[in-house]
C-alpha positions in Angstrom: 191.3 20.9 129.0 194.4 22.1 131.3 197.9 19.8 131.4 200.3 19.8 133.7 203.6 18.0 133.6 204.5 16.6 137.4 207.6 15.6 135.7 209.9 15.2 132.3 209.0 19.1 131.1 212.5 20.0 129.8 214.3 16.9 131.1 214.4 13.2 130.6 212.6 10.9 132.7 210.1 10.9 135.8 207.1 11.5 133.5 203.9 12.4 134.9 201.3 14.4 132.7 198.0 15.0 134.6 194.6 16.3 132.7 192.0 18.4 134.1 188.9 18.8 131.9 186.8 21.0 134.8 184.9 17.6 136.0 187.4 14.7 135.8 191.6 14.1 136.1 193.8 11.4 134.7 197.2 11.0 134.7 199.2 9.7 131.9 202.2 7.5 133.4 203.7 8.5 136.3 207.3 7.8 136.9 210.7 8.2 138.4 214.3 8.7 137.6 216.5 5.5 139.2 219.6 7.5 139.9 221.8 7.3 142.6 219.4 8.5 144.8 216.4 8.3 142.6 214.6 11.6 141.7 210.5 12.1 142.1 208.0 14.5 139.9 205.4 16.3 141.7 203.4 14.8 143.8 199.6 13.8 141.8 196.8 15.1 143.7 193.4 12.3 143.5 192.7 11.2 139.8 189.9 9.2 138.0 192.5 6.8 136.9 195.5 6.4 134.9 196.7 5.8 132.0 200.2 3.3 131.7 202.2 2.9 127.9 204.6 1.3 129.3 206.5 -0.8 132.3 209.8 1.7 132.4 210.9 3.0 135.7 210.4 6.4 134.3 207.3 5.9 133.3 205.6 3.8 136.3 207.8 3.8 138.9 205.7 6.3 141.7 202.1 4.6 140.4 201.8 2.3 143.4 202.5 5.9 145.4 199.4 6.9 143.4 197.4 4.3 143.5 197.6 3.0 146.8 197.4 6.6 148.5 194.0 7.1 146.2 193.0 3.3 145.2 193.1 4.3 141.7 192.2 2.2 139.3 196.0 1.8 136.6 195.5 0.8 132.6 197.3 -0.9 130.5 198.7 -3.7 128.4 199.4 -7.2 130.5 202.1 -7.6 129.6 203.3 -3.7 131.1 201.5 -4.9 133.9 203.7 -8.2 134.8 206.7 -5.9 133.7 206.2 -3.5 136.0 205.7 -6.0 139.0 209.2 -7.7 138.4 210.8 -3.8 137.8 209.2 -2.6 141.1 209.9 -5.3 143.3 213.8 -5.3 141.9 213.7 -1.3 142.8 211.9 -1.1 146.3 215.3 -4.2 146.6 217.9 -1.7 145.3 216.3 1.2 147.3 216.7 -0.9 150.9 219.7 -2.2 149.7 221.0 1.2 149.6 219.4 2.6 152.3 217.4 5.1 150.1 214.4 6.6 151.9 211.6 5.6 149.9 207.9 7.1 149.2 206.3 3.7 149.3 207.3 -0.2 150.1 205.7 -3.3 149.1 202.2 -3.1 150.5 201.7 -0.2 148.9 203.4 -2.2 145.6 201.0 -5.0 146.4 197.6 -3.2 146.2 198.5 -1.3 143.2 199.2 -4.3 141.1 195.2 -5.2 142.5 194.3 -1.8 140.6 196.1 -2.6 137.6 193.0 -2.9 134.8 194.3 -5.1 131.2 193.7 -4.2 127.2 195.8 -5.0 124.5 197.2 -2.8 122.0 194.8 -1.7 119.4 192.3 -2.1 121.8 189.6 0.5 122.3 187.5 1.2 125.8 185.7 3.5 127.7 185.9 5.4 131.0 184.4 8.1 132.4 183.1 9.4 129.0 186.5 9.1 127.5 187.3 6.7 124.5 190.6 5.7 124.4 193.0 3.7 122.2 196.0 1.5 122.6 199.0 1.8 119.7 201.9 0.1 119.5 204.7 2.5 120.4 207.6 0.2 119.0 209.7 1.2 122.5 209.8 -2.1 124.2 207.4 -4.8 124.2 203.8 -4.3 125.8 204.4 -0.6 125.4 201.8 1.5 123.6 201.3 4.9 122.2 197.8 6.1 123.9 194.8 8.1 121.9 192.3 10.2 123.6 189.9 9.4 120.8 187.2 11.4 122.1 189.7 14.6 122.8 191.5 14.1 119.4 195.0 13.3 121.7 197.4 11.5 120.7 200.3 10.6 123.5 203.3 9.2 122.2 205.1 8.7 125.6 208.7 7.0 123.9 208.3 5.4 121.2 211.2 3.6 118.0 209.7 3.8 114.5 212.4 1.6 113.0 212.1 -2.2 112.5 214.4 -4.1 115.0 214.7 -7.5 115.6 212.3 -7.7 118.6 209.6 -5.0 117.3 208.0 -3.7 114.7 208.6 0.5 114.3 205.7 2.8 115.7 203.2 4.0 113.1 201.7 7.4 112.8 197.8 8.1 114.1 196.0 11.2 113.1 195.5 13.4 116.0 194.7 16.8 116.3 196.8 17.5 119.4 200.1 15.3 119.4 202.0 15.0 122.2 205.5 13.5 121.9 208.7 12.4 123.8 212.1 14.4 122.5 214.4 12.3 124.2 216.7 12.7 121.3 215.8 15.6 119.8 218.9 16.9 117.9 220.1 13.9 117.7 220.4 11.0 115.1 220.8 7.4 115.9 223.7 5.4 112.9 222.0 3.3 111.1 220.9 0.1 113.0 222.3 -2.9 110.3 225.6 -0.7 110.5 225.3 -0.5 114.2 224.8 -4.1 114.8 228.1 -5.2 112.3 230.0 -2.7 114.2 229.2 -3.8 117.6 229.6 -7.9 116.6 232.9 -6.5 115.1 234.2 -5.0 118.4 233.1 -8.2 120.2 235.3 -10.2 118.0 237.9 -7.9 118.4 238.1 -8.3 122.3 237.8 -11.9 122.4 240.6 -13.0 119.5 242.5 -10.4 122.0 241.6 -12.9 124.6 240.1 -10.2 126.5 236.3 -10.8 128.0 233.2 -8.4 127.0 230.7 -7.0 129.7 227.2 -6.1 128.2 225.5 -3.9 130.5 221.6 -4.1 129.0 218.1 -3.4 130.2 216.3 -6.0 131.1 213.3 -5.1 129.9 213.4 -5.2 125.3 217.6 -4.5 125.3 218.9 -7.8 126.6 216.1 -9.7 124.6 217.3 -7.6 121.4 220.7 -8.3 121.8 220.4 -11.8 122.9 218.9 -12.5 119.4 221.5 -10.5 117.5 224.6 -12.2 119.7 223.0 -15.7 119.2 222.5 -15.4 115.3 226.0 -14.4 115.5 227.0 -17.6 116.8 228.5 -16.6 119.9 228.2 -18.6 123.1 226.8 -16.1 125.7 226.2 -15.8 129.3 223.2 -14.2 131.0 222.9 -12.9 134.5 220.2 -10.7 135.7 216.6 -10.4 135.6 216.6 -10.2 131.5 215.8 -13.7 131.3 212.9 -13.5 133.5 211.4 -11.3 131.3 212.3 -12.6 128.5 210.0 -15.8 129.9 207.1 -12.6 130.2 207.3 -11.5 127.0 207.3 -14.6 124.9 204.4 -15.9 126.8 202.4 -12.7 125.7 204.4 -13.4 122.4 202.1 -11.5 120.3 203.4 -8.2 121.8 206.6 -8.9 119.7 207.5 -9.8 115.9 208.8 -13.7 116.5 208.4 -15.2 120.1 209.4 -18.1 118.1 213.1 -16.2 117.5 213.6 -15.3 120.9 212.7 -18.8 122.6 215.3 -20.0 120.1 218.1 -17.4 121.2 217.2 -17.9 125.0 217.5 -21.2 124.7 220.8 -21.1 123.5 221.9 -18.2 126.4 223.8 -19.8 129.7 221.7 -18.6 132.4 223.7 -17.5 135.7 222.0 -18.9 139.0 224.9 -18.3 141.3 228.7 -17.0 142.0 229.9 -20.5 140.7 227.7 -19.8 137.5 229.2 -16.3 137.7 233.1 -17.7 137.6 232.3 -19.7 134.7 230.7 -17.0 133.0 233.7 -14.7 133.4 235.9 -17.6 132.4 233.7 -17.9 128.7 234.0 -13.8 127.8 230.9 -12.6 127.1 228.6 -11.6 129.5 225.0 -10.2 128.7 223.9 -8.3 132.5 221.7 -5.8 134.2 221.7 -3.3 135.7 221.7 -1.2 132.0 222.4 1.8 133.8 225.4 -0.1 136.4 223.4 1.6 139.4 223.1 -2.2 140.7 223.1 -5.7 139.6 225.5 -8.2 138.8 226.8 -5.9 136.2 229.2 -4.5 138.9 231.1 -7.5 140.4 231.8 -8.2 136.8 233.3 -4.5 136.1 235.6 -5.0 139.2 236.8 -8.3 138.1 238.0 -6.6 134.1 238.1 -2.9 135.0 242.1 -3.2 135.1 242.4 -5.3 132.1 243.4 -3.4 128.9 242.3 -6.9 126.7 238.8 -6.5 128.3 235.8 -4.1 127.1 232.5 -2.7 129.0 230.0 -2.1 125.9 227.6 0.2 127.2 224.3 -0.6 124.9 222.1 2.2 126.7 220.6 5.8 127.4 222.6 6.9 130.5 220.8 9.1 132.9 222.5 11.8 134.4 223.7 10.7 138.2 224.1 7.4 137.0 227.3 5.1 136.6 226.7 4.0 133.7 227.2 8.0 132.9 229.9 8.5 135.1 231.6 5.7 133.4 230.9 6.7 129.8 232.3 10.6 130.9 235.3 9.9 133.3 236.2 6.1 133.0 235.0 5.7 137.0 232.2 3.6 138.7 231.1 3.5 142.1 231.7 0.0 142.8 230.0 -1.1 146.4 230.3 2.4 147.7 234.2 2.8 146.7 234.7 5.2 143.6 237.2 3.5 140.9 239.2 4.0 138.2 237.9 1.8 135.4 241.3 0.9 133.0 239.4 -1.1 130.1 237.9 -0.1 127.3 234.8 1.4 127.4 232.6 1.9 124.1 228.7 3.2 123.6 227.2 1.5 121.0 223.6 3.5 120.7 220.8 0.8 120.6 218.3 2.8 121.4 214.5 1.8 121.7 213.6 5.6 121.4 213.5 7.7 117.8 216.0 9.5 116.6 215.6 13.7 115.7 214.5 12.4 112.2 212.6 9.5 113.0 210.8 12.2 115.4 210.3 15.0 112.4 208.6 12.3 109.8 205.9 10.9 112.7 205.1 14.0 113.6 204.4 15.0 110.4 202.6 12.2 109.0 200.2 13.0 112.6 199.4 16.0 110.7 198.6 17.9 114.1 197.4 21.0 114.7 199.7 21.7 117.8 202.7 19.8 119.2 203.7 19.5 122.9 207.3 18.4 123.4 208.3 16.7 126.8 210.8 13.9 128.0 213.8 16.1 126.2 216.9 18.0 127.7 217.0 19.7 124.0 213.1 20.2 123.0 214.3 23.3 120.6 215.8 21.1 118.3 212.7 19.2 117.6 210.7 22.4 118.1 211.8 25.0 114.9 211.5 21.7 112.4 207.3 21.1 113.3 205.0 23.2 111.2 202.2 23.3 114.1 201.7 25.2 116.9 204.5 24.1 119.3 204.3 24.0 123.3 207.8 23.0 125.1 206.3 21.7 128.7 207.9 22.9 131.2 207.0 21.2 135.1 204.3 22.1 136.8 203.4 25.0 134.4 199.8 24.9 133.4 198.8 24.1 129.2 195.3 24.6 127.7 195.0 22.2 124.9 
């Protein structure tokens, strides 16, 4: 079988891996990066379908390209499905909003979603002579880890093999050909009970300060996360964004998650912001829970320009920040671009790293307990690190450049 990466050889994000066994392609996920302006992979010539583990921009975000151009036929979970709808919709807004030329609009979105085909995790199925399984890939909810069953393939696309309080941790499947994400290759994550005590520390901090916290959060498994971990701390919080929209998606396909009981509890307890009135008030209380994660749009900003001179106030950055984004122009130089106008960003600014991806360890121990005979390393910016620990053949992918498995 020959494998080519269309995108996320040597770099994070835009993920597009595309299998040729002689009489039939697939594609597993096919995504983009949502910088400022968004960056494609190659484009996918006609496929007998693809494969989806999970609803992430960088993951899904050029399928309805795909799909619509080809009518191919998109599986996975249904909850990634209803995901992904809410996540394109809010980017083809951002992308006109911005006046980004775009390869596809909402027709295009609109017959994809028709093409989208549902299974659970840890279901098995058949097409097109291939068996194939659904995992549980610990990353965010609805996301899976996807086995070729019939080619001995195991894709772990991103996947967390810790316990957190939304998911349980990814768990190794036997495969004779792994291939795995190295987004933090090289890299540890601290421990995640320390993490959370540290962060609910700094919180406190700001607000006995009188100061107000800014929470910039994904919508999609970090907001939920941390609305649990900020409600069980018994702080009154304020949402805005699209996270409690999906947070309404996930708990009604609540066995994608380990308690949907725990989340309605801590949603419940969340002041949802409807409009600017509701976006005063929420300034007003201090603690503000917001997309966009990466501060490339959303509400997140008009909060940022209200604090950004106040030395009382914080911006907790909970998130991955791709390069070209503000959220890492914020995190390396203390400036956003706020409605076009670069400024200079006088609070404090702390990372705390909640991160739904493994860490270099995490990444050593599932690959060995794969027990693989080779390894290919994609969706990393430092595969080398991951790369001299794995006692397997190793291939680093590199895009567009042809790998025989």
């Amino acid at each position: 079988m020959k494998v080519k990466l269309l995108g996320g050889g040597r770099e994070v994000g835009r993920v597009g891996i595309l299998l040729d066994d002689g009489a039939k392609r697939l594609l597993i996920d096919y995504g983009l990066n949502p910088g400022n302006p968004p960056s494609f992979p190659a484009a996918s010539p006609p496929v007998d379908f693809a494969l989806l583990s999970h609803a992430h921009l960088d993951h899904s975000g050029m399928l309805p390209w795909l799909s619509s151009r080809y009518n191919t036929k998109i599986y996975s979970t249904p909850l990634t499905k209803e995901i992904s709808e809410v996540l394109y919709k809010d980017m083809l807004k951002i992308a006109e909003s911005n006046g980004y030329p775009f390869p596809y609009g909402e027709h295009e979105m609109n017959i994809s979603l028709s093409n989208f085909r549902l299974f659970d995790g840890n279901d098995v199925f058949k097409l097109n002579g291939y068996e194939i399984k659904f995992h549980p890939a610990g990353h965010i909810p609805g996301s899976v880890m996807i086995e070729l069953k019939s080619h001995d393939i195991l894709f772990s696309c991103d996947i967390n093999t810790i316990e957190t309080n939304l998911l349980h941790g990814a768990k190794p499947v036997k495969a004779k050909t792994l291939f795995i994400e190295g987004t933090y290759a090289g890299t540890e994550h601290p421990d995640r009970r320390q993490l959370e005590k540290e962060f609910i520390d700094e919180i406190e901090d700001v607000v006995r300060k009188g100061g107000k916290v800014i929470i910039p959060a994904f919508a999609v498994g970090r907001t939920q996360e941390l609305a649990i971990l900020l409600h069980e701390a018994g702080y009154e919080v304020w949402l805005d964004g699209m996270g409690s929209k999906i947070a309404d998606l996930i708990i009604k396909h609540g066995n994608c998650i380990k308690s949907p009981k725990r989340l309605n509890k801590a949603m419940k307890s969340m002041n949802i912001v409807y409009s600017n009135h509701g976006r005063k008030l929420a300034l007003k209380s201090g603690i503000v829970l917001t997309t966009s994660g990466m501060l490339n749009g959303g509400p997140v900003l008009w909060y940022i320009d209200k604090i950004k001179d106040d030395p009382k106030s914080a911006v907790f950055i909970t998130g991955y920040q791709v390069e070209g984004t503000n959220g890492r122009m914020l995190m390396e130089k203390k400036e956003v671009n706020i409605y076009g106008v670069r400024e200079k960003v006088d609070c404090k600014v702390k990372f705390f790293d909640f991160s739904a991806h493994a860490g270099h360890s995490q990444l050593v121990d599932f690959i060995k307990n794969v027990e693989p005979e080779k390894v290919v390393i994609f969706h990393s910016e430092n595969p080398e690190a991951l790369a001299q620990e794995i006692d397997a053949e190793v291939i680093i992918a590199e895009n567009e450049k042809e790998i025989e498995i």
